[in-house]
C-alpha positions, -999 to 999 in steps of 0.1 A, spaced: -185 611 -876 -188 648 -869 -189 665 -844 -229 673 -845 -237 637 -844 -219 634 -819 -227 658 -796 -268 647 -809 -262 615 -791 -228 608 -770 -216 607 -739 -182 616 -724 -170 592 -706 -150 612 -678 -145 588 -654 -120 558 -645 -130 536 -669 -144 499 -662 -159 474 -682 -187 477 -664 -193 518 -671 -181 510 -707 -218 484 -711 -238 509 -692 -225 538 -717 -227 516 -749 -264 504 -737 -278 539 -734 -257 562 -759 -248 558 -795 -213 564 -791 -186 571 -764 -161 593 -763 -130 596 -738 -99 618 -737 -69 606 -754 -55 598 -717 -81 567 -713 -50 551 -731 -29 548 -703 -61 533 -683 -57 509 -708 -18 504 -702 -30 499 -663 -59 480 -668 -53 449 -696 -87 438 -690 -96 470 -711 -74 461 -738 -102 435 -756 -136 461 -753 -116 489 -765 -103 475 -793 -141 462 -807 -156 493 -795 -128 510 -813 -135 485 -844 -173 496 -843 -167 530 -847 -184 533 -809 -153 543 -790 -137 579 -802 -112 597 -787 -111 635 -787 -81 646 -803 -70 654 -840 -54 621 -859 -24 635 -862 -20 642 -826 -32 611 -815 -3 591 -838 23 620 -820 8 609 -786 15 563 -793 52 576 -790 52 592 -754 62 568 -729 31 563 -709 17 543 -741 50 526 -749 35 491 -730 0 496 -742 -8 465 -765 10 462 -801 -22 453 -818 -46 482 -805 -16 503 -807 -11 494 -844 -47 495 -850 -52 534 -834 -22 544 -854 -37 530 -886 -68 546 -881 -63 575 -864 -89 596 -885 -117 570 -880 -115 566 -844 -107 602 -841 -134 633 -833 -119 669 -830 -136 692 -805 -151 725 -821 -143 755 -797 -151 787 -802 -129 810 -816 -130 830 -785 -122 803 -763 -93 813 -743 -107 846 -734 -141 824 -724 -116 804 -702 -99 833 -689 -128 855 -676 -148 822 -665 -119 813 -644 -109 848 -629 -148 846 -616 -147 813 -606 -114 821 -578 -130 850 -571 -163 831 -556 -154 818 -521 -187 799 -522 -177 776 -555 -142 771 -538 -158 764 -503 -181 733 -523 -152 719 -543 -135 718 -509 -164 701 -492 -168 673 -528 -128 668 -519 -131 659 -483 -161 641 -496 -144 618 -520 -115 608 -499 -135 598 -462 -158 578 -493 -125 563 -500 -115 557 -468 -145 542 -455 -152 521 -485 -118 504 -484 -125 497 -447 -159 484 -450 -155 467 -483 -127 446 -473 -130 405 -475 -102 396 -461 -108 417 -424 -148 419 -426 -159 451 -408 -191 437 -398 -177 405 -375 -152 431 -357 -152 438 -322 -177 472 -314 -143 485 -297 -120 472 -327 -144 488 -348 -139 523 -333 -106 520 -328 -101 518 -369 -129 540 -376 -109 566 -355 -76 555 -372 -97 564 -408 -109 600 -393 -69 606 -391 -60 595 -420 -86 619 -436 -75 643 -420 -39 641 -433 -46 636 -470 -69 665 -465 -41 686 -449 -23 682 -479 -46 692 -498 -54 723 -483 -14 729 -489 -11 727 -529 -8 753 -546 -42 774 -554 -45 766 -590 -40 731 -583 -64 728 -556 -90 737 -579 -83 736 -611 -111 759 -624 -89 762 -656 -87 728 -667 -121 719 -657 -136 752 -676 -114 738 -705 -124 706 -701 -162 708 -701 -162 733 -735 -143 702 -754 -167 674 -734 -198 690 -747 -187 699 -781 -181 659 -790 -212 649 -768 -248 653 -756 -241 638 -724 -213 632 -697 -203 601 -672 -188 621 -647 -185 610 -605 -212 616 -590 -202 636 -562 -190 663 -585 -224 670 -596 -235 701 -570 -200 717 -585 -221 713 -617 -252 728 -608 -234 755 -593 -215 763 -621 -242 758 -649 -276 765 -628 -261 793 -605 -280 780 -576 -276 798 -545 -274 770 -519 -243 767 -504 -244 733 -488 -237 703 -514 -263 679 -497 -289 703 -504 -283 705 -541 -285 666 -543 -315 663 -524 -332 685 -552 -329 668 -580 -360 663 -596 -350 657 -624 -328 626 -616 -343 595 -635 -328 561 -617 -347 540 -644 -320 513 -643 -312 489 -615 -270 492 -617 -270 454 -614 -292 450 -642 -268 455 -667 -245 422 -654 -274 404 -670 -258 413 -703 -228 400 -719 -211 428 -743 -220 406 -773 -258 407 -757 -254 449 -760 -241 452 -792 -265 425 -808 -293 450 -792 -277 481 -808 -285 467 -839 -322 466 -834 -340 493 -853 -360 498 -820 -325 506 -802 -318 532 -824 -353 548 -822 -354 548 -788 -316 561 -787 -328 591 -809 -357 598 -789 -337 602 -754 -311 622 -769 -339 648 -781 -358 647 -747 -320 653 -731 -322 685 -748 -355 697 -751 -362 690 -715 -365 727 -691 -360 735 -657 -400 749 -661 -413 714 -675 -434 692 -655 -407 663 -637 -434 636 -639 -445 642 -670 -408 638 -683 -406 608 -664 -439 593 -677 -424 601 -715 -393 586 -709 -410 552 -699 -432 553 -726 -415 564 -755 -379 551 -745 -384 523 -719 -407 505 -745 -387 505 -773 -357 487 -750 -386 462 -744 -396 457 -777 -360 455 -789 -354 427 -763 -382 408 -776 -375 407 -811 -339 400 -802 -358 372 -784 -339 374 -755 -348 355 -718 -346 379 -692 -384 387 -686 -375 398 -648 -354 426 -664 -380 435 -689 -403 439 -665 -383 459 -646 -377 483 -675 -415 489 -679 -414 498 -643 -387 527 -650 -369 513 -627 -332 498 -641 -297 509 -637 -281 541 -623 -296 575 -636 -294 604 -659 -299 639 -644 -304 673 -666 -287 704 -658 -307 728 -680 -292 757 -689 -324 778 -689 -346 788 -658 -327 803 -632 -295 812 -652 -320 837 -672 -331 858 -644 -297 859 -631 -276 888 -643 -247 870 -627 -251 838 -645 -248 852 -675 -220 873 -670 -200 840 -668 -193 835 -703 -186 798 -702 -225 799 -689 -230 822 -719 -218 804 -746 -236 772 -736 -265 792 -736 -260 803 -772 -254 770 -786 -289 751 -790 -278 715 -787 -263 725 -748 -288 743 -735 -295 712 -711 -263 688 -706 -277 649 -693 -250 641 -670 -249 600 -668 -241 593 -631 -215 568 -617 -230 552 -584 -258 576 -580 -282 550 -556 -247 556 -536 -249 584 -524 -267 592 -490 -287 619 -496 -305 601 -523 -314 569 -500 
């Protein structure tokens, strides 16, 4: 597979990964595609060991990286317990399971100049800052308020404070020691700038946390506001037309008997295209009415030939309504009237290339997050 088909309809899965994330991916996008590091979530996660090595069968699963560098990599140490089977079977089949990014030829000096500006703007560090407090009180409190074994909910009020007060420090501390590394590391505009020119060039589309998604916008759409909440609540272009439980109702072999369906694939094609011809201009409802009639039907009809029972779920798909969500970061609009968005030449060389001129970003627990509630 090249690397056009793959960026035509793909998504880059660049988050921990789960079984779970790995059926919502596989449901929605032709392929998926993960850094050669999702092998040591493998080594840490066995229960990975079983999908990756079908996906990887399927020719679903591919890992960015050149075959010959992937083989280099089954030697390093952090792969030496991953299983002797999948391990065999990557190494035999390096150049099938394999897709090389295509950079530019100018790409350091892209990553160079886009990362001098991005230190340079105290607003993009203060909102990485603010998604990094963000993500560890989420941690925090989720670890708290998810627990079985001490439910939060039959504590004491005073018990309750006392730990919620206990979690504020603790916050505080890992936060401290953030705000002590060095720079660079703190933000790591390098990598990530890096990072997102080899995403998109293997894929249409990227999984990524969702409370990195106002960086995003910042960086792509060169919006103005400063406060993260704001940017969320603005998405209009945010389409939660899956329930994220909905997809529990499958069984992997369920998803990949679907993907057969000719009506899969149609309806595959036709939300890749509308991923990239959507613009910041367009009409939101109108997007949203195309997506349920051109896309949302041909799930249904494909569940009904496959003749399969869940009738709730189909009707919940005809509603728009089932799991997470997919939002579009066009990279039209405001970036064209703004001198400084185009002088960043990451921004500009995404603008050049057709196929990335709007990036769907596939959101991990979107309905999460508050400002969307």
């Amino acid at each position: 597979m090249d690397s056009l088909s793959a960026r035509t309809n793909g998504v880059f899965l660049y988050d921990e990964p789960t079984i779970e994330k790995l059926k919502a991916c596989i449901f929605f996008w032709k392929n998926v595609v993960v850094f050669e590091s999702y092998l040591s979530e493998v080594v840490e996660n066995p229960d990975l060991i079983d999908i990756s090595y079908l996906l990887f069968k399927k020719g679903i699963l591919k890992i960015s990286q050149t075959p010959n560098g992937l083989k280099s990599a089954l030697y390093d140490k952090i792969y030496y317990s991953l299983d002797e089977n999948l391990k065999e079977y990557i190494y035999r089949n390096a150049e099938k399971i394999t897709i090389e990014p295509k950079l530019p030829e100018n790409i350091e000096e892209i990553i160079k100049e886009s990362t001098q500006r991005d230190k340079n703007n105290p607003d993009l560090k203060l909102l990485v800052d603010q998604i990094v407090r963000m993500r560890i009180e989420n941690k925090w409190l989720n670890a708290l308020l998810n627990s079985e074994r001490f439910p939060f909910e039959l504590m004491p009020e005073e018990t309750k404070k006392y730990l919620l007060l206990k979690i504020k420090k603790i916050v505080d501390l890992e936060y401290k020691h953030y705000e002590n590394r060095n720079q660079g590391i703190r933000y790591g505009f390098e990598w990530r700038n890096r990072y997102l020119l080899e995403q998109s060039s293997v894929s249409s589309a990227l999984f990524s946390r969702s409370e990195w998604l106002p960086y995003y916008y910042y960086k792509l759409g060169n919006y103005s506001v400063k406060d993260a909440r704001r940017y969320l609540n603005g998405l209009s272009g945010v389409m939660p037309f899956v329930k994220r439980d909905s997809l529990e109702s499958f069984s992997l072999d369920d998803i990949l008997k679907i993907r057969r369906n000719r009506r899969w694939n149609n309806a595959m094609d036709r939300l890749a295209k509308l991923c990239n011809e959507i613009k910041i201009e367009s009409n939101t409802e109108q997007f949203r009415k195309e997506m349920q009639e051109k896309v949302i039907s041909e799930y249904q009809d494909a569940l009904g030939e496959e003749e399969l029972t869940w009738k709730g779920l189909a009707k919940q798909m005809s509603k728009g309504s089932i799991f997470t969500g997919i939002s579009l970061i066009p990279i039209v609009g405001n970036v064209l009237s703004s001198v400084t968005g185009l002088l960043d030449p990451l921004v500009s060389h995404f603008w050049k290339e057709e196929t990335q001129r709007n990036l769907p970003f596939f959101l991990n627990d979107l309905k999460k997050m508050p400002i969307l509630k």
